[in-house]
C-alpha positions as CSV (number, residue, x, y, z in Angstrom):
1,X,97.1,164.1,83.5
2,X,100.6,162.1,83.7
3,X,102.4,162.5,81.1
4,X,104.4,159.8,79.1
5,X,107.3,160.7,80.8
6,X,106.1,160.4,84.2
7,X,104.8,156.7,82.8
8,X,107.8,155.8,82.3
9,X,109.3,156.5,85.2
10,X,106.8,154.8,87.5
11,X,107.9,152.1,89.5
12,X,105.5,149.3,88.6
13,X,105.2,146.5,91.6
14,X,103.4,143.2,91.9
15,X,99.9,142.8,91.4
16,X,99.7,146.1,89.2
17,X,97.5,146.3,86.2
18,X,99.4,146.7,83.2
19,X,99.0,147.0,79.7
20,X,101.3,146.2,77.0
21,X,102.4,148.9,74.9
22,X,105.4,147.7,72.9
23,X,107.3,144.1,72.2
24,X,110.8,143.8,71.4
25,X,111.8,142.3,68.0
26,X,112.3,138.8,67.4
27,X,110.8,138.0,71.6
28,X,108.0,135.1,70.2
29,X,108.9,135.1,66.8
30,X,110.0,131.2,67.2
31,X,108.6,130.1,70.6
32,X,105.8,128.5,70.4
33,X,103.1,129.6,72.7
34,X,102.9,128.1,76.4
35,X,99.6,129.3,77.1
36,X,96.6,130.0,74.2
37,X,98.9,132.8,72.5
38,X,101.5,135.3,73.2
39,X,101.2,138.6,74.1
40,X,100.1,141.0,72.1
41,X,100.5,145.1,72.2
42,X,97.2,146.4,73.8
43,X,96.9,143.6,75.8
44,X,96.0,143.9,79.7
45,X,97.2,141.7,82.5
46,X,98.9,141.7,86.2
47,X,102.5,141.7,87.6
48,X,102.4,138.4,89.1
49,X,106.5,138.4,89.9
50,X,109.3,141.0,89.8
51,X,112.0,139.5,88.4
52,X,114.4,142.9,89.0
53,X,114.9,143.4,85.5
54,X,111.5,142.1,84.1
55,X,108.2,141.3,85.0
56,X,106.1,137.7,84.9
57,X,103.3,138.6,83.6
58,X,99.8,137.3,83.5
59,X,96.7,138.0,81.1
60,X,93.5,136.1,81.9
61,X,90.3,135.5,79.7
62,X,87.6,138.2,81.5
63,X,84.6,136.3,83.2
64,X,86.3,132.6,83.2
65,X,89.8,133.7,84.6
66,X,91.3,131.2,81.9
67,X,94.9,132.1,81.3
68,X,95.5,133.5,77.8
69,X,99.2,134.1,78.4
70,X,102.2,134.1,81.5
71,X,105.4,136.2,80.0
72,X,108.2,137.5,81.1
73,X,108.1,141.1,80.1
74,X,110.9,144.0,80.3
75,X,109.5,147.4,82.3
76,X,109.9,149.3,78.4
77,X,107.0,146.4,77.4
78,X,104.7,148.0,79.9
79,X,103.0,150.7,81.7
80,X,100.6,150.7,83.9
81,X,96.7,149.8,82.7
């Protein structure tokens, strides 16, 4: 089993499964949402960019493949799903 430690020291590279586990304070607060919402913790999407400090992000309606959300999301957001 991999502890959280390990997790959060595992590189995490495009087109990785990843699962939200925290959000900073304040990050959507006033933005209104792009997409249908903004992320949410326990969410599940895929690396679609690495920025070098963050991640674009991408979390998709199961069965239609509608978008539910793009982000930009910092590696202390995430860990792999």
């Amino acid at each position: 089993m991999i502890s959280n430690v390990e997790l959060l020291h595992t590189p995490m590279k495009e087109y990785e499964v990843v699962r939200v586990v925290a959000i900073r304070d304040g990050r959507f607060s006033s933005q209104q949402p792009e997409f249908l919402r903004h992320p949410q913790v326990g969410d599940v999407g895929t690396i679609v960019m690495d920025h070098g400090t963050a991640f674009e992000v991408e979390c998709c309606e199961r069965g239609t493949g509608v978008t539910i959300w793009l982000s930009a999301m910092f590696p202390d957001e995430l860990q792999p799903a």
